[in-house]
N, C-alpha and C positions, 0 to 999 in steps of 0.2 A: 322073384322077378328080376331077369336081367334088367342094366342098363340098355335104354336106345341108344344106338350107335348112327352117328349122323355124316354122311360127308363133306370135301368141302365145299362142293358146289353146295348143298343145302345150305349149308352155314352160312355161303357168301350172299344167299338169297334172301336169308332171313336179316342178315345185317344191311342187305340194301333197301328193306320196307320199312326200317327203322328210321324213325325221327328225329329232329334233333334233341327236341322235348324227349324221345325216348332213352335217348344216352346219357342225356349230362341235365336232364331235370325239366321243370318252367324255369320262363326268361324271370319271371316278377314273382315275388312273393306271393303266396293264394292270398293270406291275409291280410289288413292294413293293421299292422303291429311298427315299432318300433325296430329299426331296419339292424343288423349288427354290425360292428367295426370288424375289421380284418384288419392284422397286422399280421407284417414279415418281421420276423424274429433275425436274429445274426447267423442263423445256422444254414441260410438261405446260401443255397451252391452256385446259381446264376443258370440254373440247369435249361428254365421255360418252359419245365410243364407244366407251369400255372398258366399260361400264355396259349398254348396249342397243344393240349392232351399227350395222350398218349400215341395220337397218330399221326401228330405235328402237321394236321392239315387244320382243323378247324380251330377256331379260337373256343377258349373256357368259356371267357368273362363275357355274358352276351353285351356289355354295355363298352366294353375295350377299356377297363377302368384298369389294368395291371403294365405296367411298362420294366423293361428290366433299365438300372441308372446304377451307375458307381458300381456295378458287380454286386448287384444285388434288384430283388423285384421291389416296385415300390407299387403301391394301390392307393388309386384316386379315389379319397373319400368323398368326394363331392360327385362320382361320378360312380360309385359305386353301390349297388342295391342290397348287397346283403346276401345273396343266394346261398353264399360256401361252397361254391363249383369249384374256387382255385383252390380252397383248405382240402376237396377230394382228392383233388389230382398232385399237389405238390406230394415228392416222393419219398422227401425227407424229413416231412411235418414243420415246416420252417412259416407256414401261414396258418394263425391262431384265431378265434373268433373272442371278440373281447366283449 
């Protein structure tokens, strides 16, 4: 069986039905567990795709908990839930879950 071959008007249709829960997850944890720490590591570029994806339109962090400071990101643990949205998106693996 071949591949389907899609154009890109399809494509851009299909990515316009999409959610935001469908690209980058739920906002809250399903469970009530014990939330995780994120840490940025030193190897953090100052890039900000932990900030605004890949399409630098939307934000990662549904709660705005990531700020870039000193050239480097830093993550609001008091304001942070845990999800690992920026751990997907950082490019360089410089956000760890602890």
């Amino acid at each position: 069986m071949r591949p389907r071959r899609v154009t890109m008007a399809q494509a851009q249709r299909a990515w316009d039905n999409l959610t935001p829960e469908d690209v980058y997850g739920p906002d809250e944890p399903e469970e009530e567990e014990a939330v995780p720490m994120m840490r940025v590591t030193d190897d953090c570029v100052e890039c900000g795709s932990c900030q605004t994806g890949i399409d630098m339109t939307k934000p990662v962090c549904p709660k705005g908990a990531i700020t870039i400071e000193d050239g480097k990101a830093e993550i609001d643990q008091e304001i942070c839930i845990g999800c690992g949205r920026c751990v997907k998106f950082c490019g360089v693996g410089a956000i760890v879950e602890e």
